[in-house]
N, C-alpha and C positions, 0 to 999 in steps of 0.2 A: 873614835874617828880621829885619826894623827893626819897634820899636816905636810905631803911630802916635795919633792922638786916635780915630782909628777901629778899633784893633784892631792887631795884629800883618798887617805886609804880607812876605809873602817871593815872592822873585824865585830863579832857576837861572841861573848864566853857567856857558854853559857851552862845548865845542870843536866849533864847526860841521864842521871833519875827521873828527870822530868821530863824532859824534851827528849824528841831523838831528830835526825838530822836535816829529815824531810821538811818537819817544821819549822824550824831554824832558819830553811831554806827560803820556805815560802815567804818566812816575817819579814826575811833580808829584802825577797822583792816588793812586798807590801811599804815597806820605807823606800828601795828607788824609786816606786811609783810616787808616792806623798813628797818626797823629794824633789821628783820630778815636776811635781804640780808645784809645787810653792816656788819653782825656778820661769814658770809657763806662766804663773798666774799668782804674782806677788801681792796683789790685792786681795784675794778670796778669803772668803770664812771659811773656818777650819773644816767644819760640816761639809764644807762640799769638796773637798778636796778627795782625791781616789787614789783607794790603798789596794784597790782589785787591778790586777794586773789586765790586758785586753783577752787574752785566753779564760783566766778567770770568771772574768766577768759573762761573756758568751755563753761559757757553761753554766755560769748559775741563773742567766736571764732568761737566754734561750732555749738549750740542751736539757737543763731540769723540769724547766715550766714546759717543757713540748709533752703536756700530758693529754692532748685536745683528743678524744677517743669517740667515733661514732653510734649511738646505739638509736635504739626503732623508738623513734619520738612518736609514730602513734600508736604505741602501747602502750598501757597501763602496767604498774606493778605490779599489779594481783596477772595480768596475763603473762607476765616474765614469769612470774614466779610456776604457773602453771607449766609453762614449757618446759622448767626443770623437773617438774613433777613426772613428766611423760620422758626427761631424759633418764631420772634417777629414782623410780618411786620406791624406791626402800633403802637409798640412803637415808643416814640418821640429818635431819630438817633441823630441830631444836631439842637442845635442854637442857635440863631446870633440876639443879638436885638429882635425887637419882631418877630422874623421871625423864621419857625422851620421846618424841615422836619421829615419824621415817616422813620423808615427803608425802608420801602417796595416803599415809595416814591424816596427819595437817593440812593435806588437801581435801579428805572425807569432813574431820570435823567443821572445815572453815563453810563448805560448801551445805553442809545442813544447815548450819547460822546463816546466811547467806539468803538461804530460799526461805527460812524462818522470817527473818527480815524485810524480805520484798516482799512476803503476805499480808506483812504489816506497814506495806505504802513505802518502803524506805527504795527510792531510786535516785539516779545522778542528782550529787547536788543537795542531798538530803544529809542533816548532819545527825550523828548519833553520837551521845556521851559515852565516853571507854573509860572505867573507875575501876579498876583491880589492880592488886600487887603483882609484881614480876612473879611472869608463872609463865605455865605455856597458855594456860587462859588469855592471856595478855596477847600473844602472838594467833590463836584462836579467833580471838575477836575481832582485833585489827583486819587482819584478811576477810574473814566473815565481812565488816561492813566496806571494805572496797568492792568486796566479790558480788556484791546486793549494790555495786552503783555508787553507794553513800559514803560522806567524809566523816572519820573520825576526828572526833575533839575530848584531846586527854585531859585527865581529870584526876590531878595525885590525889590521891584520898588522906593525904598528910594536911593538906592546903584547912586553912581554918574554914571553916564554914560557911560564911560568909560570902569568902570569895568562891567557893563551889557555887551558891544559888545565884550568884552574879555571873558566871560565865554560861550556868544551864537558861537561866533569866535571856541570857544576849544572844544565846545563839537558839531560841527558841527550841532547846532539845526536848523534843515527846519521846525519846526512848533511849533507856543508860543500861547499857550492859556492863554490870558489875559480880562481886561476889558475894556471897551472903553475910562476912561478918562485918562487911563494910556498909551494908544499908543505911544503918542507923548512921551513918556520918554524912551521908549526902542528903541533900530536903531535896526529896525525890518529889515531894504532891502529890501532882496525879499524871504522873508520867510512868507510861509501860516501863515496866522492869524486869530482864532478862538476866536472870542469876546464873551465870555459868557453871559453877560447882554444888548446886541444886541436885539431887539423884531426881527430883521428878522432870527437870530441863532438862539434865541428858538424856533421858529415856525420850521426851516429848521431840527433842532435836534429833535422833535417832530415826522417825518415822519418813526424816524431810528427805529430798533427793541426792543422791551424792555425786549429783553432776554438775561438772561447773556450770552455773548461771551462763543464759547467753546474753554478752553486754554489747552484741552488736543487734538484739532483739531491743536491749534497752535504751537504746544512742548514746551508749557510754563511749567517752572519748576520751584522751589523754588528757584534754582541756579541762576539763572538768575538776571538781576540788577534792582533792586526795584525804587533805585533814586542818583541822583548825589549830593554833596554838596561842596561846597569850602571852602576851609582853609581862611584865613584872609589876607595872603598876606602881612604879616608886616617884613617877612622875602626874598619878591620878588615877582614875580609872584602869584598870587591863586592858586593852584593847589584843581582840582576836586579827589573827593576822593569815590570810587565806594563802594555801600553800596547794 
């Protein structure tokens, strides 16, 4: 910045390697704004001073954040999900390794667990423990127990043991659908256990309906609680947190 008869002239040199012109361009206006400010407001901290130009700014307050998007608040996830079923059911849904399922397939399996589950008392509001590795098991179960009413409360099967009987303990879980090498790591007691990759579970989920549950039979509503999750407990306790 040189001092001239006409005012102060300043120039940027700067590495055409690095920059290219546009930027250059914007820094220069990000300093008349800052400039601007410390001439407008000779007391201010440096913090509050504005290096966003009023165009700038608009676009990143306004123009970027206008992502506000309508969708059907009283439906459930498991019923969106449904609708895709009926738009795509042999598009590829999920997968896992080389393993994959189509919609209309991940809608069979989830909806056998589903009616499984409501035999066994599980409706709105009802929580079930979800203890498996990433699989499509995992996405199986999950929808099984929204599609039966009830919120899922996950359950890494890494977590020390401890903390698994203190979150089945708190959230009073009578039924963990998990996988069989993981039993032994969860203190199941005597709580129903629904082993997904069991040959005698599949064949037994096999026999159940493969229609979606009706959740307007069961006063299932979007109000209702989807799933449980816990806090970290670095501060005491986990605490479950209703989602």
């Amino acid at each position: 910045i040189n001092e001239t008869e006409e005012g102060l002239l300043g120039s940027i040199e700067y590495n055409t390697d690095l920059f290219d012109q546009p930027t250059i361009a914007r820094m220069a206006d990000h300093f008349r704004q800052l400039v601007q400010g410390i001439v407008a407001n000779p007391d201010q901290t440096l913090s509050a001073l504005p290096l966003l130009t009023p165009k700038e700014y608009h676009q990143i307050v306004h123009e970027w954040n206008d992502s506000v998007t309508e969708y059907p608040r009283e439906k459930c996830v498991h019923q969106l999900f449904e609708e895709q079923v009926a738009r795509t059911p042999d598009n590829v849904a999920a997968v896992f390794e080389d393993q994959q399922l189509t919609y209309a397939e991940l809608n069979v399996r989830s909806n056998q667990l589903a009616h499984y589950l409501i035999e066994r008392g599980v409706k709105p509001d009802t929580l079930v423990g979800l203890c498996v590795e990433r699989s499509l098991d995992m996405i199986i179960g999950l929808l099984g127990i929204l599609k039966a009413g009830g919120a899922y409360v996950p359950l890494d099967p890494d977590y020390p043991e401890a903390r698994l009987a203190f979150m089945l303990k708190d959230t009073d879980t009578s039924i963990v659908i998990t996988q069989a090498d993981l039993i032994q790591r969860i203190p199941l007691q005597d709580r129903h256990v629904v082993c997904l990759d069991k040959p005698e579970m599949r064949e037994a989920l096999k026999t159940y309906s493969v229609d979606n549950p009706d959740g307007k039979a069961m006063g299932l509503m979007s109000q209702h609680l989807a799933y449980v999750i816990y806090t970290s407990g670095s501060t005491g306790q986990p605490k479950g947190v209703m989602i």
